[in-house]
Phi, psi and omega in degrees: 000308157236175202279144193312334195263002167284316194271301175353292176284348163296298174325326193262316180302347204240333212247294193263347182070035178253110169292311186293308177259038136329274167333294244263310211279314205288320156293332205278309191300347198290291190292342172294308213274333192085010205250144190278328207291349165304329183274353184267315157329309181306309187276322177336300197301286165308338150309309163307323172260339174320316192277318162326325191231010160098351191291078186295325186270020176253319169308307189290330155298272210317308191301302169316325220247322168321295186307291194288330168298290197267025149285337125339321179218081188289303211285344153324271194292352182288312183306348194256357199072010159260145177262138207287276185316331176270354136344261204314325193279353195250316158335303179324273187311345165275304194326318194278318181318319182269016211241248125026350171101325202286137153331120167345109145266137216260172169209188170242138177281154203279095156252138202241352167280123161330308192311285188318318185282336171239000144318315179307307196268305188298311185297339161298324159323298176309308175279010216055037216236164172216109176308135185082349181319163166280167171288165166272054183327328182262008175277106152304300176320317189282325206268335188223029188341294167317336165270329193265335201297153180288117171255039188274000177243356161275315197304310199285309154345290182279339159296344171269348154306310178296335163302297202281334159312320195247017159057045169270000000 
């Protein structure tokens, strides 16, 4: 009914709080299918961590391009099991936290499908995850991924590109 890498990126949004492979499982899904309403699930997600981590103007992008992705593809994210308007309102509302001053808090997104939520909820049961968990302000890995993660297999990827360009 929906596709692995949706409940995937609900586990990550709601379970492990890892924002960064929000992004990851959810672009790869971006780029198969081409369907837009993805992207906006994405910068949520990069909003989230953006703010997690103090990157306020970065959050506050993100959240506007979330927010307007999905006034946009109303009908889209209600088809995803999400409620749409309560979407926009809980965007809304970090916008003003960060507006205000106020600290990250972690949250759950308005899923309005049954199925979906316990679909969600059970495979967390299966990995051991607890749906709704807070975030771990004190995991630096989980808080600053992008920096800490091994990319030696992106780096090397791109010297063989950079090879292969210059025609070695």
């Amino acid at each position: 009914m929906y596709p692995k890498a949706y409940i995937e990126y609900l586990l990550h949004f709601h379970a492990t709080r890892d924002y960064f492979e929000c992004h990851e499982v959810l672009e790869e899904h971006w780029k198969q299918t081409g369907e837009h309403v993805w992207v906006g699930f994405i910068q949520l997600a990069v909003g989230m961590y953006h703010y997690r981590r103090g990157n306020i103007a970065g959050a506050k992008r993100m959240f506007t391009k979330a927010m307007n992705a999905c006034e946009r593809e109303k009908q889209a994210y209600e088809a995803l099991g999400i409620h749409a308007e309560q979407l926009i309102a809980l965007i809304h509302t970090y916008v003003k936290r960060i507006n205000h001053g106020q600290p990250y808090e972690s949250t759950c997104l308005p899923i309005s499908d049954a199925s979906l939520l316990h679909i969600c909820q059970q495979q967390c049961e299966q990995k051991g995850l607890v749906w709704g968990e807070k975030s771990d302000m004190t995991n630096d890995y989980l808080i600053h991924k992008h920096t800490l993660r091994d990319r030696s297999d992106v780096i090397a990827e791109r010297e063989r590109q950079r090879q292969k360009r210059q025609g070695r």
